[in-house]
C-alpha positions in Angstrom: 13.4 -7.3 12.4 11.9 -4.6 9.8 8.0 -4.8 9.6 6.6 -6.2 6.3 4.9 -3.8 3.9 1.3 -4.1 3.1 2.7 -5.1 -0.6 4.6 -7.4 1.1 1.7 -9.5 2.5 -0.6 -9.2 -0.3 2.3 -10.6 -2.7 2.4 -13.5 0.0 -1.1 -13.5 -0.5 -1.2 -13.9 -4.0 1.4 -16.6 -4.4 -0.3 -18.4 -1.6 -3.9 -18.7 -3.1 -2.5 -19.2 -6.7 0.1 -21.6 -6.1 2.5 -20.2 -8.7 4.4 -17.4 -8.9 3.8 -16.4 -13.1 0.0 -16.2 -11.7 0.5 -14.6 -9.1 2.5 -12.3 -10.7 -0.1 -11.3 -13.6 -2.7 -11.0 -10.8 -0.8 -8.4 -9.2 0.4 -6.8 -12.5 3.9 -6.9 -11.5 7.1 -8.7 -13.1 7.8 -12.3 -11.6 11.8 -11.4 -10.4 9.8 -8.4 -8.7 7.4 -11.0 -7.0 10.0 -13.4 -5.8 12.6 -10.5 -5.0 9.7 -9.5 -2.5 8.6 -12.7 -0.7 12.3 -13.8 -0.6 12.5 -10.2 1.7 9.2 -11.3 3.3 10.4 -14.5 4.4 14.2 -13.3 5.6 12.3 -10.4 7.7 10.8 -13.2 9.2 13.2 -15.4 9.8 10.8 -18.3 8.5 10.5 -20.2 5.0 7.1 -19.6 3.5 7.0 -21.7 0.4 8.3 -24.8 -0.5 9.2 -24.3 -4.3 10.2 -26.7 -7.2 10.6 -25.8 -10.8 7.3 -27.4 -11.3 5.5 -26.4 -8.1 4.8 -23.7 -5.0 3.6 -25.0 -1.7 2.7 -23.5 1.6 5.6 -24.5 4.4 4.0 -25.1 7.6 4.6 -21.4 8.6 3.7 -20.2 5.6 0.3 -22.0 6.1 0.0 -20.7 10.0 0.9 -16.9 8.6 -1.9 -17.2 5.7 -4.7 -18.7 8.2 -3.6 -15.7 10.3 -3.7 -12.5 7.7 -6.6 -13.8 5.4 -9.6 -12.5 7.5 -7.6 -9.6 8.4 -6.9 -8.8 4.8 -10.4 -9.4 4.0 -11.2 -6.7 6.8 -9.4 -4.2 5.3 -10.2 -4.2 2.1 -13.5 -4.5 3.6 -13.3 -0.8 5.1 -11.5 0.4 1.9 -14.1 -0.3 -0.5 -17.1 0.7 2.2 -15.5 4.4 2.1 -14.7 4.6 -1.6 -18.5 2.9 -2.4 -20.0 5.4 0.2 -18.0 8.3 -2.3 -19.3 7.0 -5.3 -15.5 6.1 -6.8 -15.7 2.6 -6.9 -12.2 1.4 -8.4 -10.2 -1.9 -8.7 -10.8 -4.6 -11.0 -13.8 -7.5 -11.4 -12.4 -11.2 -13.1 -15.3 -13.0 -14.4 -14.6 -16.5 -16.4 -17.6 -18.5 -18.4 -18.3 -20.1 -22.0 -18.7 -17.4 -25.0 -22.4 -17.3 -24.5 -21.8 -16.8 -20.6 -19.5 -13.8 -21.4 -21.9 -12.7 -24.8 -24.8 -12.1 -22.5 -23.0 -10.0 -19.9 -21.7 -7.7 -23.2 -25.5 -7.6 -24.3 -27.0 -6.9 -21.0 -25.2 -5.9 -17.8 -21.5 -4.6 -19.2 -23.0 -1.2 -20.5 -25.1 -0.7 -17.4 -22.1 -1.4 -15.1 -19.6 0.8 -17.2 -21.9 3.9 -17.1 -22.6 3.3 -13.4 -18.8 2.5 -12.2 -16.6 3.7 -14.9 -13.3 3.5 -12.3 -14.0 -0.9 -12.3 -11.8 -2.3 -15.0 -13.9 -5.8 -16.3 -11.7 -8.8 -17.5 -14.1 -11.4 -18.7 -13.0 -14.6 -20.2 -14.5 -16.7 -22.1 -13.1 -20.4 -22.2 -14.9 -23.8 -22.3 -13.3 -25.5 -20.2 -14.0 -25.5 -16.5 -11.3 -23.5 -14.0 -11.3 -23.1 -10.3 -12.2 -19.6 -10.2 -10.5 -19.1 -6.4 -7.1 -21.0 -8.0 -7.0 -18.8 -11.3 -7.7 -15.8 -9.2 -11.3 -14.5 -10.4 -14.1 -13.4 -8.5 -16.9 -15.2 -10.1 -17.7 -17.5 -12.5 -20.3 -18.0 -14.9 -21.8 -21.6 -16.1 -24.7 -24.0 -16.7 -26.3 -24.9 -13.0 -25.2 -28.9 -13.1 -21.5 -27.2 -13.7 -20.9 -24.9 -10.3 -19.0 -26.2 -7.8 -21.6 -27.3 -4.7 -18.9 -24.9 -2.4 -20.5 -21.5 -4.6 -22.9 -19.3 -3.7 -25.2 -19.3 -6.8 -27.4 -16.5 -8.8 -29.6 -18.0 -11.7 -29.1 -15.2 -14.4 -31.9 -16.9 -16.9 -34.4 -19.7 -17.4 -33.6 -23.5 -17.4 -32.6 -24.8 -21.3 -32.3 -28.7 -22.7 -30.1 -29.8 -25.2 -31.1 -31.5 -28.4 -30.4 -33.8 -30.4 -30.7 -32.4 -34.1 -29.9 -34.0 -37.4 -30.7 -32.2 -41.0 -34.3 -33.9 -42.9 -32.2 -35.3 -45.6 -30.1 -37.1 -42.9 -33.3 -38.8 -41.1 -34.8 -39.3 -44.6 -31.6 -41.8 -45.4 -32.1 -43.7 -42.1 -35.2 -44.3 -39.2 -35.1 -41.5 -36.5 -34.3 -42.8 -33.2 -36.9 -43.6 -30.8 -35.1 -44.4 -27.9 -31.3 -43.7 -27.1 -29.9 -46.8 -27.8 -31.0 -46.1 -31.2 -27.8 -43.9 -31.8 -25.8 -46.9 -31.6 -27.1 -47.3 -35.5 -26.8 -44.1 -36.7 -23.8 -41.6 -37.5 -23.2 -39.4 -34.3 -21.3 -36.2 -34.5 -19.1 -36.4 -31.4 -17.9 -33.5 -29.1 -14.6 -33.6 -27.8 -14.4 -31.7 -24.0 -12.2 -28.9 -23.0 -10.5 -31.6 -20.9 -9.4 -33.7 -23.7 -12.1 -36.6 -23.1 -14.7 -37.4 -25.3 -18.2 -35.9 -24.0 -20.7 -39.3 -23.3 -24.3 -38.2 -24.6 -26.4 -38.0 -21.5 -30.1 -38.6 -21.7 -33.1 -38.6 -19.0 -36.8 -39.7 -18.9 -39.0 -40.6 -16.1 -36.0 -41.1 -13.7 -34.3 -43.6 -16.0 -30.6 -42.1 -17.1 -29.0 -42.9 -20.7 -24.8 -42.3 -20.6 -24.3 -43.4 -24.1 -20.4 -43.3 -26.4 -22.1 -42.6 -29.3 -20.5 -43.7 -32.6 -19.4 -41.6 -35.5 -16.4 -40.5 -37.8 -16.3 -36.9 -37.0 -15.5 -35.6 -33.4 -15.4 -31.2 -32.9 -15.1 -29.0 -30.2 -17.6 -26.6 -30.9 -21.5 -27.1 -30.8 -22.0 -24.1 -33.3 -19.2 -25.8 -35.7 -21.7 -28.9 -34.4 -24.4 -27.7 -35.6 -23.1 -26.4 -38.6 -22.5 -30.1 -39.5 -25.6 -31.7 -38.5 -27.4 -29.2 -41.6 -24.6 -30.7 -43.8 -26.1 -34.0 -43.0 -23.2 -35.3 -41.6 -25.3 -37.0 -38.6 -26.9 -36.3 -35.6 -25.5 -34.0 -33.3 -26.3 -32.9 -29.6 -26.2 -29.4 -28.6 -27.5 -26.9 -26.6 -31.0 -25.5 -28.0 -29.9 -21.9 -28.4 -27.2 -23.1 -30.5 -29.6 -24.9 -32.7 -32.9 -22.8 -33.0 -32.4 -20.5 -35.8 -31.6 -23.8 -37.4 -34.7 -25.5 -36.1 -36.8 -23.0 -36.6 -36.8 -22.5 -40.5 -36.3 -26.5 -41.3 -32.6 -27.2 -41.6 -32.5 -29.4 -38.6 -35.3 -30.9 -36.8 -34.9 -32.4 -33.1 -35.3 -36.3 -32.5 -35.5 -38.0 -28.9 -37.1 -34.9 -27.6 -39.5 -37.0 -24.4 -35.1 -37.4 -23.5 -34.0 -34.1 -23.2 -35.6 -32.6 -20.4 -34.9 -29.5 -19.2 -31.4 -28.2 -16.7 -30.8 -25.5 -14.8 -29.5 -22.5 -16.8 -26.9 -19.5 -16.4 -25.8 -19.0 -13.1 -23.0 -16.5 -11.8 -21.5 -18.2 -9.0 -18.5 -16.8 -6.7 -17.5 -18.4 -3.3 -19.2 -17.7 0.3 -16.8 -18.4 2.3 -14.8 -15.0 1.7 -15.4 -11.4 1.8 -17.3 -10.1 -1.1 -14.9 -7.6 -3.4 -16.7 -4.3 -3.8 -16.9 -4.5 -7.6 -18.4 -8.1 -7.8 -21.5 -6.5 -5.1 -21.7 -3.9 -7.1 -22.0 -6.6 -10.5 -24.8 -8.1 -8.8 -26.8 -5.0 -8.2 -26.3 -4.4 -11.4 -27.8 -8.2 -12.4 -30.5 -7.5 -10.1 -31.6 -4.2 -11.3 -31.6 -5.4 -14.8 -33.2 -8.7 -13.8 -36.2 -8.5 -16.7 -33.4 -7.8 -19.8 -31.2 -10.4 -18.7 -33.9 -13.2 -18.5 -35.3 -12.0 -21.5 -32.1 -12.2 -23.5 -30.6 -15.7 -21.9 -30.2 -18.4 -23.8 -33.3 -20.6 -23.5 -36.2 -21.7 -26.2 -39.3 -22.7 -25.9 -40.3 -26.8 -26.0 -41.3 -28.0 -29.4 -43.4 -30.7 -30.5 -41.5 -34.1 -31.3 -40.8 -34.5 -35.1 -42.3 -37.2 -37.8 -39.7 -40.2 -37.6 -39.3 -39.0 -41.6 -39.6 -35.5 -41.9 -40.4 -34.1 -45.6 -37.5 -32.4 -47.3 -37.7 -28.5 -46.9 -37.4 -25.8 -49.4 -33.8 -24.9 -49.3 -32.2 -27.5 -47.7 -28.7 -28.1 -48.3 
């Protein structure tokens, strides 16, 4: 029996932890036919199957799960050693996959990205930004970035900024058509504008005060994915919206919204860059987190957060310039 290459075993690797083979694949940065040309070699080397495939899905045989159990700490080991002698040289290579929301990714581009470049210019960055939440293991990243309610309880966790609320906002000439609401039930009454989730569901407006919780289905006629395009149409006067504050400050603070049901918005845990502990740590994402660290005071400063405001007049006067 011919001994499997080190390729070999990291391909089996790959299509293991992704379960798929176009993933797995574009992890590696090699052509599909090439991926399944190897493990099909891996696995008649072997003498074993490896995979159970379908057109629609890959799953680990019972070998296949014995052999991964097996290699996966020694794999880690390795790589372990390989990025110790390259980091002691200074020559830090490879690549670092880091997924989060556009402000997520916007706040590494403003604070860390430039730092990290200049320090390890041989570490190729692929950030993306999506809203919707991915398993960051699954899609083959090494960490993630995203509100603290939002990372998985299995992550190790780094807060990157302070904690932030959301609001809900609605233009003066809205409120001044219709009572502001007092309490959350309130909303029931007015026009709502409604998010629609990554996932395809309908976000439920969630509200908190003194340990009582508010899940409401607000009403409304218009429903967007986007709290700036959110916001956008809360100054329009097309209702109230609910959104994070940094989205809506600008907005807030020159008089083109103003924020109702404030004593129910209480302030969540912020930013976080999260990756899993269970596993080796790649070179490139310790060397991301020194980074974080060592420019802990900009990226604080620069994370989205606002300061608390005082609640608003139930009908707030027109302001100059409003739309």
């Amino acid at each position: 029996m011919s001994k499997p290459t080190l390729s070999d075993l990291r391909a089996f690797i790959a299509v293991a932890e992704h379960r798929s083979f176009r993933r797995a694949a574009d992890f590696l940065g090699i052509a599909r036919p090439s991926l399944s040309h190897a493990i099909r070699g891996l696995e008649d080397s072997l003498g074993v199957r490896l995979f159970h495939r379908t057109t629609r899905s890959v799953a680990l045989t019972e070998a296949g799960t014995r052999l991964l159990g097996r290699l996966d700490p020694l794999m880690h080991d390795l790589d372990a050693a390989l990025e110790d002698v390259t980091g002691e040289q200074g020559h830090l290579q490879g690549q670092l996959r880091i997924n989060g929301n556009d402000v997520a990714i916007g706040l590494l581009l403003r604070t860390v990205v430039p730092e990290f470049l200049a320090r390890y210019p041989g570490v190729d960055q692929d950030l993306v930004a999506e809203g919707r939440l991915v398993d960051i293991v699954e899609q083959g990243f090494d960490a993630g970035i995203r509100l603290g309610e939002a990372v998985p309880k299995d992550m190790v966790a780094i807060p990157l900024g302070p904690d932030i609320r959301f609001l809900a906002v609605a233009s003066p000439r809205y409120l001044a058509q219709r009572p502001a609401p007092e309490v959350p039930d309130a909303l029931t009454q007015h026009q709502c504008i409604r998010q629609r989730l990554p996932s395809g569901k309908r976000y439920r407006w969630e509200f908190s005060k003194c340990g009582q919780t508010v899940e409401i289905d607000v009403p409304g006629t218009l429903t967007l994915d986007s709290s700036s395009l959110m916001v956008e149409a809360a100054i329009g006067g097309f209702g109230v919206a609910y959104v994070p504050e940094p989205y809506a400050h600008a907005a807030l603070d020159d008089g083109r919204l103003v924020s109702v049901l404030e004593d129910w918005c209480p302030r969540i845990p912020g930013l976080s860059l999260y990756f899993p502990g269970n596993r080796h740590m790649p070179a490139g994402l310790r060397a991301f987190i020194d980074t974080i660290q060592a420019l802990r005071g900009q990226v604080e400063a620069l994370a989205p957060s606002k300061p608390l405001r005082k609640s608003t007049p139930a009908v707030p006067p027109h302001p100059k310039g409003e739309r």
